[in-house]
KESE-369969 format. One line per field, with one value per residue (C-alpha): residue number from 1; residue in three letters; x, y, z. Coordinates in Angstrom, 2 decimals. Layout:
N
k	[NUM; ...] $
r	[Ala; ...] $
c1	[X; ...] $
c2	[Y; ...] $
c3	[Z; ...] $
//
This chain:
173
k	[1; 2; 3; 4; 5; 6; 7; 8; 9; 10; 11; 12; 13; 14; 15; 16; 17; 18; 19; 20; 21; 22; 23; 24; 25; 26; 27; 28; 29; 30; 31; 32; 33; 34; 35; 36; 37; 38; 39; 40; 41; 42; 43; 44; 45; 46; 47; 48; 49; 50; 51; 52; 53; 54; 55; 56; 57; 58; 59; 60; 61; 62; 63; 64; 65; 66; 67; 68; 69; 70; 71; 72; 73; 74; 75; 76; 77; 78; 79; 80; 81; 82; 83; 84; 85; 86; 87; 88; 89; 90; 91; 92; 93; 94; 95; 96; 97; 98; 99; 100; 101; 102; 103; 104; 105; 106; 107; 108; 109; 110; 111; 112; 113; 114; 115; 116; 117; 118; 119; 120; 121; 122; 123; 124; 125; 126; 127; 128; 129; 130; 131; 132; 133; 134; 135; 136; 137; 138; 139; 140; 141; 142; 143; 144; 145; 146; 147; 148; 149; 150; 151; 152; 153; 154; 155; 156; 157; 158; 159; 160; 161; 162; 163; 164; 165; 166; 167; 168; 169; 170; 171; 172; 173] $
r	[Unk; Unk; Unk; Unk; Unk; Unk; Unk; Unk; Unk; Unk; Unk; Unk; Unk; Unk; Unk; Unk; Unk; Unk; Unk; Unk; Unk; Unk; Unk; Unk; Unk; Unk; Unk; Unk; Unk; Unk; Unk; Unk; Unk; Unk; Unk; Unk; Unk; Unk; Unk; Unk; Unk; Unk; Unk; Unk; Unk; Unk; Unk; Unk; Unk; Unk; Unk; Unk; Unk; Unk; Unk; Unk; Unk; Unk; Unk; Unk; Unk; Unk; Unk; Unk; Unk; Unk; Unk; Unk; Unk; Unk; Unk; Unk; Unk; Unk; Unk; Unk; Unk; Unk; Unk; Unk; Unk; Unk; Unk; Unk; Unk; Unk; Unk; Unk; Unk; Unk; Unk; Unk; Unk; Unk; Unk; Unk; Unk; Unk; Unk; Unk; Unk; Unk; Unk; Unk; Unk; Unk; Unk; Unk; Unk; Unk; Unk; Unk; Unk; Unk; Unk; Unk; Unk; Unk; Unk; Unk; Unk; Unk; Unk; Unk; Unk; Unk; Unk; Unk; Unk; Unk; Unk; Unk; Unk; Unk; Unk; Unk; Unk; Unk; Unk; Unk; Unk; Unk; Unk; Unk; Unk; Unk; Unk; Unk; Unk; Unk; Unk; Unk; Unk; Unk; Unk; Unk; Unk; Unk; Unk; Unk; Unk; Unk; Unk; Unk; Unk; Unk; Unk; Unk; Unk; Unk; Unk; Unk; Unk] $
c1	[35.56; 33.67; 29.97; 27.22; 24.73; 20.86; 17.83; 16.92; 20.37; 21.39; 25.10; 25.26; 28.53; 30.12; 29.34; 25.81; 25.27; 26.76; 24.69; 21.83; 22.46; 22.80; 19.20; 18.26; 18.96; 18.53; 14.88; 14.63; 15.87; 13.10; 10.15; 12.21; 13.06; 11.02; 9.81; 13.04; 14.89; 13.09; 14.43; 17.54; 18.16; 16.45; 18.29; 21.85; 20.53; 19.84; 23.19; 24.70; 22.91; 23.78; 27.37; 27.47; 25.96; 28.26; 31.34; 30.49; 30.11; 33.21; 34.53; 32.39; 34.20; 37.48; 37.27; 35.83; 38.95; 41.74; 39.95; 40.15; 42.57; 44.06; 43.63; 41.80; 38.58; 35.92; 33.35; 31.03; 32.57; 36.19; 37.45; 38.56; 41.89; 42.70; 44.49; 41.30; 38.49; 36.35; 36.27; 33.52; 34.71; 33.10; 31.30; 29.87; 31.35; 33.78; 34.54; 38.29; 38.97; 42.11; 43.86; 47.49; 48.01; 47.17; 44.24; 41.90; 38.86; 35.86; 33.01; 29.34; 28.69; 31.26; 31.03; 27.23; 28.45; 30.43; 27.71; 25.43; 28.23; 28.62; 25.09; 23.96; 25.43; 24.37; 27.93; 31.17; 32.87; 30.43; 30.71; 34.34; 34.39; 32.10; 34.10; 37.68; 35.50; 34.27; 37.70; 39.95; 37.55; 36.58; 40.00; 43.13; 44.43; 43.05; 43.95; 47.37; 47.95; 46.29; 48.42; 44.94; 46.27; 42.89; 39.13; 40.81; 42.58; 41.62; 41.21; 38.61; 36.40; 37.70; 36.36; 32.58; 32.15; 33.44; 30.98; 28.44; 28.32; 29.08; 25.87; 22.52; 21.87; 20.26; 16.41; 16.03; 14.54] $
c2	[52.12; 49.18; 48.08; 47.02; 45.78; 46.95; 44.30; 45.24; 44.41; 47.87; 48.04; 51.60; 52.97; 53.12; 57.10; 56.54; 53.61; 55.60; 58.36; 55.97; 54.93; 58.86; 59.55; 56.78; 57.56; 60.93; 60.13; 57.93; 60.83; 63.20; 62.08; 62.32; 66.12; 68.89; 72.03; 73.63; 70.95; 70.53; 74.47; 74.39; 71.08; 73.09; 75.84; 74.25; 72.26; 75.34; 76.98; 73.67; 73.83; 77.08; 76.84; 74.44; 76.42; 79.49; 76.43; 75.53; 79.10; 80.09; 76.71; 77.84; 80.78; 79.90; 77.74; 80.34; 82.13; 79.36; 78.66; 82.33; 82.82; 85.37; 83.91; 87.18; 87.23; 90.11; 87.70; 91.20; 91.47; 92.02; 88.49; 87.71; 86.63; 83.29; 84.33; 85.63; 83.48; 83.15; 80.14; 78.76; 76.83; 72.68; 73.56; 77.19; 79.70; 81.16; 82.22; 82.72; 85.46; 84.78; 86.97; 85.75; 83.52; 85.27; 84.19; 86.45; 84.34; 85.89; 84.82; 84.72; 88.30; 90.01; 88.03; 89.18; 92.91; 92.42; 91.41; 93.86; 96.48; 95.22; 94.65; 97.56; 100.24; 100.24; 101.28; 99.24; 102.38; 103.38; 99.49; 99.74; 102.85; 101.27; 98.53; 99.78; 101.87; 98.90; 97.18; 100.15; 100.71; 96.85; 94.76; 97.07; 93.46; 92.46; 95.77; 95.87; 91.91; 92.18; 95.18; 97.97; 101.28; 103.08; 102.70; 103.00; 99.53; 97.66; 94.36; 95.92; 95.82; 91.95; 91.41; 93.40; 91.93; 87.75; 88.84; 89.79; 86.96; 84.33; 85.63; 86.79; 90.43; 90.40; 90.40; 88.90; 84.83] $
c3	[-0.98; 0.65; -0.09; 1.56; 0.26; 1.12; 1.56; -1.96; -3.40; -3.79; -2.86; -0.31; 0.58; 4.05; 3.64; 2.94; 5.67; 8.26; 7.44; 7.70; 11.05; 11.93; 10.69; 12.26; 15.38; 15.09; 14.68; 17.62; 20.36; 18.62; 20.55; 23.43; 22.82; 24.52; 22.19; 23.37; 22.28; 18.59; 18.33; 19.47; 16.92; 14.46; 14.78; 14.21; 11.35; 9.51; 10.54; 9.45; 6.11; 6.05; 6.37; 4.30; 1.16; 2.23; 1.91; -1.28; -2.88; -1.82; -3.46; -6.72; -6.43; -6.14; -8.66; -11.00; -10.38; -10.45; -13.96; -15.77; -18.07; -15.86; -12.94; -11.48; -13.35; -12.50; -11.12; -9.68; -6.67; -5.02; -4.65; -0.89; -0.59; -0.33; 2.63; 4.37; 5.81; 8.43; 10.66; 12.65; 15.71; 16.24; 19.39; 17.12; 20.17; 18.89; 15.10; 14.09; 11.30; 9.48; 7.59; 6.25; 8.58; 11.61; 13.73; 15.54; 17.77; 18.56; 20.08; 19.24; 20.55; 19.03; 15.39; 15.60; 16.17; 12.93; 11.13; 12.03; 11.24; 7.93; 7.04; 8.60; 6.25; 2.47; 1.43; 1.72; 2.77; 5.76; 6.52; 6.63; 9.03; 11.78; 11.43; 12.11; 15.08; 16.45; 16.22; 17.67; 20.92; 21.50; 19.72; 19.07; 19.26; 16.01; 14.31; 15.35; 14.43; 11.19; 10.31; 9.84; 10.40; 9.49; 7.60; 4.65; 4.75; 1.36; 3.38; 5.39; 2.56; 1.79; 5.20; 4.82; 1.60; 3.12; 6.19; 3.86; 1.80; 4.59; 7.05; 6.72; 7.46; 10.80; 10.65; 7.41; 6.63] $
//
């Protein structure tokens, strides 16, 4: 990777320059920014970071279970499949759940309702049944496509406990 070299001989990657020159900027539109503004920036920055930390546990976990012996360890919780995920679109409107290879978008409004569904029921199985509600009266498409036939479903808990771990529970810091 190339160097460059910093006024106190330092050599800084391209990476780390470029992120310079981000920051730097960054900095000079601040004083420019209304109070609305400074929240709104605020605001993504912390979904950013967020993201971000929910990214790299799911790598930790993955990796936790690629490196078992079997290959399935017990790690306290049901592992999501590989083949389910949640996806947050670039411009952060819409969210796309996929599940084996199918994908589902929703937007903000209806990815909060799944959270709140998810979080707002102490057991998996209560989770699960407002859930599958939820889906059959607002998106039978997402149901049918996805192959749920009722509450039951096993990847309905996959998906409580992915929500669960990939979002705060409404209300809390």
């Amino acid at each position: 990777m190339p160097k460059s070299k910093r006024k106190n001989g330092e050599k800084l990657s391209v990476h780390d320059e470029r992120r310079s020159v981000l920051i730097g900027e960054l900095r000079s539109l601040i004083d420019e920014l209304d109070e609305e503004g400074l929240a709104f920036l605020l605001s993504q920055a912390q979904v950013l970071t967020h993201n971000a930390a929910v990214d790299e546990r799911n790598r930790e976990l993955e990796r936790e279970v690629r490196e078992s012996p079997d290959g399935n360890r017990d790690v306290g919780i049901t592992m999501t499949p590989p083949s389910l995920r949640i996806e947050r679109s670039d411009d952060g409107k819409t969210y796309h759940v996929v599940m084996n290879g199918k994908y589902k978008m929703f937007d903000v409004s209806e990815m909060v309702a799944l959270v709140r569904l998810s979080h707002g029921h102490e057991r998996e199985g209560d989770a699960c049944r407002a859930l599958y509600a939820w889906f059959k009266r607002e998106r039978g498409d997402a149901l049918s496509d996805f192959g749920i036939a009722d509450a039951a479903a096993g990847v309905l808990i996959d998906l409580v406990q992915l929500i669960r771990r990939s979002f705060r529970k409404p209300g809390s810091p």
